[in-house]
N, C-alpha and C positions, 0 to 999 in steps of 0.2 A: 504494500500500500504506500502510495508515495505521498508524503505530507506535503504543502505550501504553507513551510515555516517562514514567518513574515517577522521580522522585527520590528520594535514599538518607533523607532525614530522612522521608519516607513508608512506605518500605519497613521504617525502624526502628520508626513508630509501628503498623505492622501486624504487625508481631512483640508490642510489649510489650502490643496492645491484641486480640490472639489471645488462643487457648488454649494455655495451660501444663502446666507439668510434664514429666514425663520419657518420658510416652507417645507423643510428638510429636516427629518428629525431625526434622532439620534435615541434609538431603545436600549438599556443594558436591563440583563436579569442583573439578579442581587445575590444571591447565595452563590460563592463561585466563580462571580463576574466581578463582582466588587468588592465582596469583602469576602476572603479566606474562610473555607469551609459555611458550616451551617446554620444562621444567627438564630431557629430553633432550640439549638442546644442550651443555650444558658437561660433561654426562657423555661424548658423543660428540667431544670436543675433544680432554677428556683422555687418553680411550682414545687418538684419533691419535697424540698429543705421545708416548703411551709405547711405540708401535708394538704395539699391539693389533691395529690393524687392518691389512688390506692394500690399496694402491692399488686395488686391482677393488671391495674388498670398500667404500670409503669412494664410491667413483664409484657405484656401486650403491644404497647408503645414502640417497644426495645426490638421486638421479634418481628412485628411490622415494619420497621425499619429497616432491621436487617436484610431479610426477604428482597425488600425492595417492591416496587409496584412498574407492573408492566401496562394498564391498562389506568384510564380513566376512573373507571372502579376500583381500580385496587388503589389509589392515592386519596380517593373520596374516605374510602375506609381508614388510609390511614393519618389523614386528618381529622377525622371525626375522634380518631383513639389519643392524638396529640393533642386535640382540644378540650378535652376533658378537664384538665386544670384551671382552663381560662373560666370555668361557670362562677359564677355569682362576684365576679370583679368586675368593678364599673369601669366605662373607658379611661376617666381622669386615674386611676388607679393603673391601668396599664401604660397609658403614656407614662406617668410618672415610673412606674417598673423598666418601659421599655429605654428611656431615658437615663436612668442608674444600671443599666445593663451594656446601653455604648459606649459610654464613659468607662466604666471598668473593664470591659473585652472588646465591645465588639470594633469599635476605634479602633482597636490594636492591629484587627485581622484586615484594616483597610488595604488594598493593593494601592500600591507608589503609582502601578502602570497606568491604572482604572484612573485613577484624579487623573495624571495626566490627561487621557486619553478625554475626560468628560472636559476640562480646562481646552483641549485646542475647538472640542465643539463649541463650546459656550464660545470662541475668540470669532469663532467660525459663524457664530449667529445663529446654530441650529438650536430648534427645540428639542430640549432633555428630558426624557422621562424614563423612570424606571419601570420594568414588568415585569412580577414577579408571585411565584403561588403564594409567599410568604404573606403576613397579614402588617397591616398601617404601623402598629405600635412595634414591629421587627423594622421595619425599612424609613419611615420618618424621622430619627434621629441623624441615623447617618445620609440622608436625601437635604435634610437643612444643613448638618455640616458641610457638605461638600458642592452645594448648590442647585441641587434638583427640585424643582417647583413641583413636577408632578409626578405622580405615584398611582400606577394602576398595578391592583394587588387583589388577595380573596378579598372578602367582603365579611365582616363577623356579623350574627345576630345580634339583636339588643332588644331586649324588652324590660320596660319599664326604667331604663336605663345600667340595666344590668346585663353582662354576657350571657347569653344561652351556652355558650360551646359549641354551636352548631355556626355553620356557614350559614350565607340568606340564599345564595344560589350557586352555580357550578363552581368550584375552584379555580384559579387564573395559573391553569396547569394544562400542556398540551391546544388541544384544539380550545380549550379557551380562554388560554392565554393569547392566540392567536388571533381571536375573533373579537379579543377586548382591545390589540392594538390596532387592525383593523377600522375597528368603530372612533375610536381615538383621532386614529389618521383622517378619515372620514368627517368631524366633529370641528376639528381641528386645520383642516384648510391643507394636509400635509400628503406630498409628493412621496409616495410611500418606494417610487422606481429610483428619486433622487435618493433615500434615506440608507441610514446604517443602525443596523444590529447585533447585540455583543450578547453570548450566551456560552455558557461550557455541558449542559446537559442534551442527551439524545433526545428529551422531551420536547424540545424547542426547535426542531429541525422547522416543523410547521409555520412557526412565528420567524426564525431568520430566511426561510423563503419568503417572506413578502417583503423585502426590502429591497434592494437594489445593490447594495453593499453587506451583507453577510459578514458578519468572522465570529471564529468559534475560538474562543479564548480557555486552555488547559481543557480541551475536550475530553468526555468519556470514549469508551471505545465506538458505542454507536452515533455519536456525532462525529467519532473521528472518519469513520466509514463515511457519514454522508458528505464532510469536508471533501474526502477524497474525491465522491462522485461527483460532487457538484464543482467541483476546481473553487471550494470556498478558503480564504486563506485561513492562519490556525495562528496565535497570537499564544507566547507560554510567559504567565504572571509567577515571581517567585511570592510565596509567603514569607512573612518573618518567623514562621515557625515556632517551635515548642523549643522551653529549656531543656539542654540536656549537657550530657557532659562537658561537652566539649565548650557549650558556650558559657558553661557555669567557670572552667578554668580561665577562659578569658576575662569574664569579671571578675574572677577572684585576682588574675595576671593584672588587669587594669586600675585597680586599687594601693596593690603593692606597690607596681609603678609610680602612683601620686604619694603615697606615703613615705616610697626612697626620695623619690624627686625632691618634695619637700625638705628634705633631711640633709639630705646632700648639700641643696643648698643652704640651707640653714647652718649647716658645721661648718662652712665655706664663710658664712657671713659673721660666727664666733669670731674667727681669727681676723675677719679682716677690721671688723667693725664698720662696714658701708653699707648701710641700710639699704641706699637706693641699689648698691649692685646686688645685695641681697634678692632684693624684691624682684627683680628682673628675672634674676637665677632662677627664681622659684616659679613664676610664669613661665618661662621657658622650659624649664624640667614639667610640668606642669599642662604646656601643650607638645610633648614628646615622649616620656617614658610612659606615660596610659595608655595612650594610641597606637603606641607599637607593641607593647605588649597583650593588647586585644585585640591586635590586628586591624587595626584601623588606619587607612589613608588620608592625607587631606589634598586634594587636587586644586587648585588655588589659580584663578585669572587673576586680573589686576592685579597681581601683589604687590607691584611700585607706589600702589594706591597706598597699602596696608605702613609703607614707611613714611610716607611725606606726603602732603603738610601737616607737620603733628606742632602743636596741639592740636586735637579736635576733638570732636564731639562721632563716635562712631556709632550706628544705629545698625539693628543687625533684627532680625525674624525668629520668633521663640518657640522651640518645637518638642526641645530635649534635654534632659540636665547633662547632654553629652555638647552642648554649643559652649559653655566654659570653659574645655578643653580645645575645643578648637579654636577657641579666639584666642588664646594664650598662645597655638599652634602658629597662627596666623600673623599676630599683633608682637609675639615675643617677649614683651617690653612697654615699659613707658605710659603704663596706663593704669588707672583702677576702673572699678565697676558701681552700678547700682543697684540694690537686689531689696528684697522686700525684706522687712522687719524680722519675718522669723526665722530666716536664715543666722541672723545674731546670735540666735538660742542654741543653733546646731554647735554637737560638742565638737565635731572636727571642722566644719567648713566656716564656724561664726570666727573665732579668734585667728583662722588664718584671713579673712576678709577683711577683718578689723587689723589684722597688720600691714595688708596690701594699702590699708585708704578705702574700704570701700564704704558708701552711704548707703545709710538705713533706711526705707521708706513705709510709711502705714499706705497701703492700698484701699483701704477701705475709709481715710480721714484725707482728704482732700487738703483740707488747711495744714493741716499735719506736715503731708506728705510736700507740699510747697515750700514750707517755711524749711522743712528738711533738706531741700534742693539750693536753696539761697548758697552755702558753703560751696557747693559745686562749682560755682563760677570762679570763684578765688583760685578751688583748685587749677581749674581750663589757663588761667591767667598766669600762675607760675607754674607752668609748661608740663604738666601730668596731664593725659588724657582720660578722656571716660568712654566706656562703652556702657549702652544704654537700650533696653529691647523696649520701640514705642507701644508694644501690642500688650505690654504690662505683665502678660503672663503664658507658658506654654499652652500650646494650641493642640488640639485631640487629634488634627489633619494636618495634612499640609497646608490646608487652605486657610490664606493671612488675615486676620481679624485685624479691627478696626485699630488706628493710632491713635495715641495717648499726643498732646502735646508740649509736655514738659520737655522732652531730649530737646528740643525746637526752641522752648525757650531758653533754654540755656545757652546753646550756640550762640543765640544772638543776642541774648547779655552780655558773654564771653567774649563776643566776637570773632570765634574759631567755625573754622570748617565743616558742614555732615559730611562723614564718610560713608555712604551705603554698607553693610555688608550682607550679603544676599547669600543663604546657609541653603542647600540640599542636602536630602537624604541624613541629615543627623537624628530624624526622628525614626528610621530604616533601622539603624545601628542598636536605637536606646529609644522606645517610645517612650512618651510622659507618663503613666504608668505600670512601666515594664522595669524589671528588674536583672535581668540579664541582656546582656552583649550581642552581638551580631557584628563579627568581622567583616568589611566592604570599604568603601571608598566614599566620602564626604566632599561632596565639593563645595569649593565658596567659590562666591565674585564680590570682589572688592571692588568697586564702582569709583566712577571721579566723585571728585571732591566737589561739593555744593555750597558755592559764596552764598550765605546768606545774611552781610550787611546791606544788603539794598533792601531785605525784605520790610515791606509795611506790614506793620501788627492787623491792619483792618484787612489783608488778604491770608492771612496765616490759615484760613480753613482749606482754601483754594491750592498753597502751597504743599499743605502736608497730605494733601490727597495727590498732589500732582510725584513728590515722593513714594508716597505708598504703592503710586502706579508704577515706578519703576521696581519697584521689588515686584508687580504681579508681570512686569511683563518678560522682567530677567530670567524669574523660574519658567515660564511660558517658553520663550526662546535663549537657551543656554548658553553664555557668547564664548569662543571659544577660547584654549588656554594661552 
């Protein structure tokens, strides 16, 4: 069987180099497509932990599963045995489940490729939507993080405002999943010969024949067959995977490293008595022996950027507690940071912060948190830099949340330069959540320098969107090294 293995930098140049606009749409399933394995699972977990279900009723579930379902009927049946938990919870009760359930997993299993891929359609003007058998409260968390407005899915009962368990009508599996994007297309004004469709199960052959663009993303074996027939091409998403040994020694390998690093230079700074070369040492050990020791790359454009004109003020995208090493990676030297209040408290990272220079901030006290930043300018002014993330705090995606504008005002107190620093894939490596390592390559762009003594305070909103746009469009198109 001969595959048409396509890669993702291909698959993106056939989107931007397609037809555009909003006539054109863009379908992804969701389990599989977009986020890594099954987002069922952790909703069937939690039902267990709170006795929702009953031992018949989980043994049942399990062996249904297993089996698998070949037909329309056999997947009705084994919905029906998966829904059994959802009885007597109101919707506001499951959004709020299904909402503390993204946030701690299903985030995590988001594919790097999938954003991309949804990112050059959104640049591209097509309409996005998800399709998928899974239910609202599975797929709506991660459809707002990642920017997807609409969502066609099963359909749950509700009576009296409570779940039945039951579906209202077919499940959005096979022919009618097919028949709901269809009607959608239909509804919707949408060129279904212009469009594209991303699926990895055999179930879906039905639904990516009506599109015009086809690709079957980590196929099973009976999509892989129908890829074959149809000359559809075949897209392969890596996961971030499950802990296991190998990445557990790497974080335990990338710890050590920060803990010699520190030492090293710190016994270095015993004898010499130079704080500032101190400080340096320990930044520099600090973006080096973690990252080689958990196998981690940093692939770096602009890096003339990263040395001159310092002082400044560098703004950078927050994704991961692995971006403090790389900016140490990056920057080497000559700068502190600013990190939120309860970072002070931490017994290893507060008192080495507190020896770097770094400022404290309340995120949640506004006047606090300003009058706490005043000190910063002084710093900027005798020639220590700051690194500063506008987005306030790590993001569950890749996809950049709103800017804060205090990095902004300080610059232009200070009078010093924004440096862009524009971070991939560090959330790949260490998501916000995650506790173990993932060996790979991190890239930055360190962007020109942004004069912003000419700026008028009465355009500062205009300004720091017009910034923000260049971090959306850096990650967008990656410039090269």
């Amino acid at each position: 069987m001969d595959l048409d293995l396509m890669e993702l930098d291909d698959a993106l140049t056939r989107i931007r180099s397609g037809p555009q606009g909003p006539t054109v749409g863009a379908f992804f399933d969701f389990d599989g497509t977009i986020v890594h394995g099954f987002s069922g699972v952790p909703f069937f977990r939690h039902f267990v932990r709170a006795g929702r279900l009953t031992a018949r009723e989980v043994a049942a579930t399990m062996m249904s599963g297993i089996r698998g379902g070949k037909t329309e009927a056999d997947f009705a049946r084994f919905i029906d045995l998966a829904l059994a938990g959802w009885r007597g919870y109101t919707e506001a009760e499951l959004d709020a489940i299904g909402s503390r359930l993204f946030e701690k997993r299903i985030a995590g299993h988001l594919y790097p490729e999938a954003w991309q891929l949804i990112r050059a359609h959104e640049r591209a003007g097509h309409t996005l939507a998800i399709a998928s058998s899974a239910t609202r409260f599975q797929i709506e968390p991660t459809a707002r993080a990642i920017g997807i407005q609409r969502v066609l899915c099963t359909q749950l009962e509700v009576e009296d405002g409570v779940l039945t368990g039951r579906v209202t009508d077919r499940p959005m599996w096979r022919s009618g999943k097919a028949m709901a994007v269809k009607d959608y297309a239909a509804e919707s004004g949408l060129d279904l010969a212009s469009s594209y469709a991303y699926s990895n199960g055999g179930e879906d052959v039905g639904f990516l024949a009506l599109v015009g663009t086809p690709t079957a993303v980590n196929p099973d074996r009976v999509l892989s067959g129908a890829a074959a027939e149809n000359n559809w091409p075949i897209l392969r998403f890596k996961p971030r995977g499950n802990t296991g040994p190998i990445r557990a020694a790497r974080t335990v390998g990338f710890f050590a490293g920060f803990a010699g690093g520190v030492a090293a230079a710190a016994a270095g700074g015993v004898k010499t008595r130079d704080h500032i070369r101190t400080r340096d040492k320990i930044l520099a050990n600090t973006g080096d022996y973690p990252l080689k020791l958990a196998g981690i790359d940093v692939s770096i454009s602009g890096a003339h950027n990263a040395v001159e004109p310092r002082p400044a003020v560098f703004i950078f995208n927050h994704q991961s507690e692995l971006d403090m090493f790389v900016l140490a990676k990056v920057l080497r030297g000559g700068f502190t940071g600013i990190s939120k209040k309860e970072v002070a408290t931490n017994p290893v990272f507060g008192p080495l912060f507190r020896y770097m220079g770094a400022t404290f901030i309340d995120r949640q006290n506004t006047e606090k948190a300003k009058a706490a930043l005043l000190p910063v300018v002084e710093t900027l002014k005798g020639g220590l830099s700051i690194v500063i993330s506008p987005e306030g705090t790590r993001s569950l995606t890749p996809t950049l949340g709103p800017f804060k504008k205090g990095a902004f005002h300080i610059a232009i107190q200070a009078g010093v330069p924004l440096i862009p620093i524009v971070i991939r894939n560090a959330g790949e490596m260490l998501w916000r959540n995650g506790t173990a390592l993932r060996s790979g390559t991190v890239d930055v762009a360190v962007l020109d320098p942004i004069d912003v003594t000419g700026w008028d305070p009465d355009d500062l909103n205009e300004n720091v969107d017009t910034v923000r746009q260049l971090f959306v469009d850096t990650l967008a198109n990656w410039p090269a090294k």
